[in-house]
N, C-alpha and C positions, 0 to 999 in steps of 0.2 A: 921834272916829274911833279904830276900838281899832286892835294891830297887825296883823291879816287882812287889815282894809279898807283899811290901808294900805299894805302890799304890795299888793294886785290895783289898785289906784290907779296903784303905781306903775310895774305891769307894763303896766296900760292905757297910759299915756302915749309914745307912740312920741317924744314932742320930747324926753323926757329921761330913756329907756332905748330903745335900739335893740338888738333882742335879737341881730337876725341879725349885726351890726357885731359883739356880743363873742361871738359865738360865733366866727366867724373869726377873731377874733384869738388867742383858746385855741387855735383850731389851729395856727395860722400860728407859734404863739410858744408853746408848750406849758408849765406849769410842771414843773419839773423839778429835782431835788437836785445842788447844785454838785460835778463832781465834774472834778478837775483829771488835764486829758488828759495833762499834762507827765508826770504820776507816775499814771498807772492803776491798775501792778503794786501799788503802796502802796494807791490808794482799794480797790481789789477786798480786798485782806487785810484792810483796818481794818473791810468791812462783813461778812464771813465770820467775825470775831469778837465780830460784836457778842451779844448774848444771846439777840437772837430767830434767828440764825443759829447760832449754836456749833458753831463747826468747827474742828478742827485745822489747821493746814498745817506742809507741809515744804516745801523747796527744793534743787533737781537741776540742774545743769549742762547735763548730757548724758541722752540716755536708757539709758545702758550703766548709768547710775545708780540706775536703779529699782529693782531686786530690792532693793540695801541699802536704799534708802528705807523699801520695804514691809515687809523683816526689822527695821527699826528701830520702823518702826510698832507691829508684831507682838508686837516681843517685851515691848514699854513695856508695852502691853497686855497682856499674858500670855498670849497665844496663840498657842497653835502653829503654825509656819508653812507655815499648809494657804490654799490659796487657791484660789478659783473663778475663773478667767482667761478671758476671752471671747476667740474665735480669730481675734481679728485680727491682721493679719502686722505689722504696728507695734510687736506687743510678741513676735512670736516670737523675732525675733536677740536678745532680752537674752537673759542667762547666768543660768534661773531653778535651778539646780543648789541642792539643799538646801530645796527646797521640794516639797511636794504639790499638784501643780494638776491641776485638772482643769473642765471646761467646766459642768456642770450642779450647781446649787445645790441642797441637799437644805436641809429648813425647820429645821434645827440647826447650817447654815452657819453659820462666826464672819464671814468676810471674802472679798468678792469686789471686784475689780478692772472700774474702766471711763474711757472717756477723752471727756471732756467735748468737745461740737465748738467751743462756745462758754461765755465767764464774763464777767456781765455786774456792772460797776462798782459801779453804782449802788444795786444791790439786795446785792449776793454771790451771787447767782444761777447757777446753772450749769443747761446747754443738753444734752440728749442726745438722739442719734436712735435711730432701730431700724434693724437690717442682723441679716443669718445673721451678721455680724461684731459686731454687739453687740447682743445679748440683753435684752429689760427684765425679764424676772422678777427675774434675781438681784439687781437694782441695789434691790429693794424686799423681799430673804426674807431677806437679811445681818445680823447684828449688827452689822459692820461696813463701812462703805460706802468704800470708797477708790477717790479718784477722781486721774485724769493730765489737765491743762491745761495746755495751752502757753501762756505770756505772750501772744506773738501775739496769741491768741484770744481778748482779754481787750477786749471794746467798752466805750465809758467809760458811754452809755445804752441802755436798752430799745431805744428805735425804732431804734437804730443797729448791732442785732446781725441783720441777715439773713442766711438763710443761704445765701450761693452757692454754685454747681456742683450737681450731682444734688440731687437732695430724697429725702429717706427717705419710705416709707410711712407714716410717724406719729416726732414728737419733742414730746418733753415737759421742762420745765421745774422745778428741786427748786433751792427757798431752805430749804436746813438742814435738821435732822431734825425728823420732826412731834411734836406733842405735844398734851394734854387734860389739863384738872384736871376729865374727868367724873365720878370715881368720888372721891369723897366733899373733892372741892376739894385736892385733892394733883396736883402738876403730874407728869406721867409721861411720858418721854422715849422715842421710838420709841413711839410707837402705834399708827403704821399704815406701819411702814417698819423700816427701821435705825436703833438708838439714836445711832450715830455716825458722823459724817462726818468722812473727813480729806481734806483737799487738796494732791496733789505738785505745784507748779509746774514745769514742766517750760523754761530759759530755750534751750537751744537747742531744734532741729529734729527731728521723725522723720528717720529714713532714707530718703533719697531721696522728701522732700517736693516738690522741685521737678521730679520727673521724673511725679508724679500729676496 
């Protein structure tokens, strides 16, 4: 018996593979990457740097915090601090004085700004929707991609990130910036996106989160 005939053998045999039995148990009990709820904030950053993710982060207190965050960003990177800002009222009250912002991304944009609704542990995953309040174009015409997530918002797995309250007309999902080695086996960074991702963790609140 070679090994073909001995798999379909051993799929025939209901006495000693019962398919429907382990299929319910994969669901019931999924496998899944350990990832320790105690310390979230820490699994979410250690898989946001791993290689196939490559992402910056920083770290904000409050969101009065931000503009320095993104001037600090900016400047590491040598660019000027011109930013494409989606008009959402969560980040109108900061004090973006000393910046160029403006809402529509042109295809020589260096850096635009967006606020994750969800980041997910396991993967380093971050969650984004669409509103007139946040935009997809620019999150994919940037050189630079910077993004605001709240710890909060940080689920430890996949199946554990839904999203409550309104639904957007469409949300999409980006683990790190994309990449190919199609053109002559040379790995190229930003392919079909922004070469670069940074992440602000944001440890408090919006402004009157709990009044939404």
């Amino acid at each position: 018996m070679n090994a073909r005939e001995a798999i379909l053998g051993r799929l025939k045999d209901d006495s000693e593979v019962d398919i429907a039995a382990e299929a319910a148990a994969l669901l019931g009990t999924p496998e899944r990457p350990a990832v320790d709820v105690a310390h979230v904030e820490a699994e979410f950053l250690a898989r946001l740097a791993l290689p196939s993710v490559s992402a910056s982060h920083d770290v904000i207190e409050t969101i009065s915090d931000l503009p320095a965050a993104v001037a600090r960003y900016l400047d590491a990177q040598g660019e000027a601090r011109a930013l494409c800002l989606p008009p959402d009222p969560r980040l109108s009250g900061c004090d973006w004085s000393g910046f160029a912002l403006h809402q529509d991304a042109a295809p020589d944009e260096a850096a635009t700004l967006a606020i994750a609704r969800k980041g997910i542990a396991e993967t380093g995953s971050l969650v984004f929707e669409t509103s007139p309040q946040a935009p997809m174009l620019p999150n994919f015409l940037t050189l630079h991609h910077l993004v605001l997530l709240r710890v909060a918002d940080i689920a430890p797995w996949l199946e554990e990130a839904p999203l409550a309250g309104p639904q957007p007309r469409a949300h999409y999902w980006i683990t790190g910036v994309s990449g190919t080695t199609d053109i002559e086996g040379t790995y190229v960074r930003g392919a079909h996106g922004p070469r670069f991702l940074h992440l602000i963790l944001l440890r408090g609140d919006f402004p009157h989160m709990s009044e939404q």
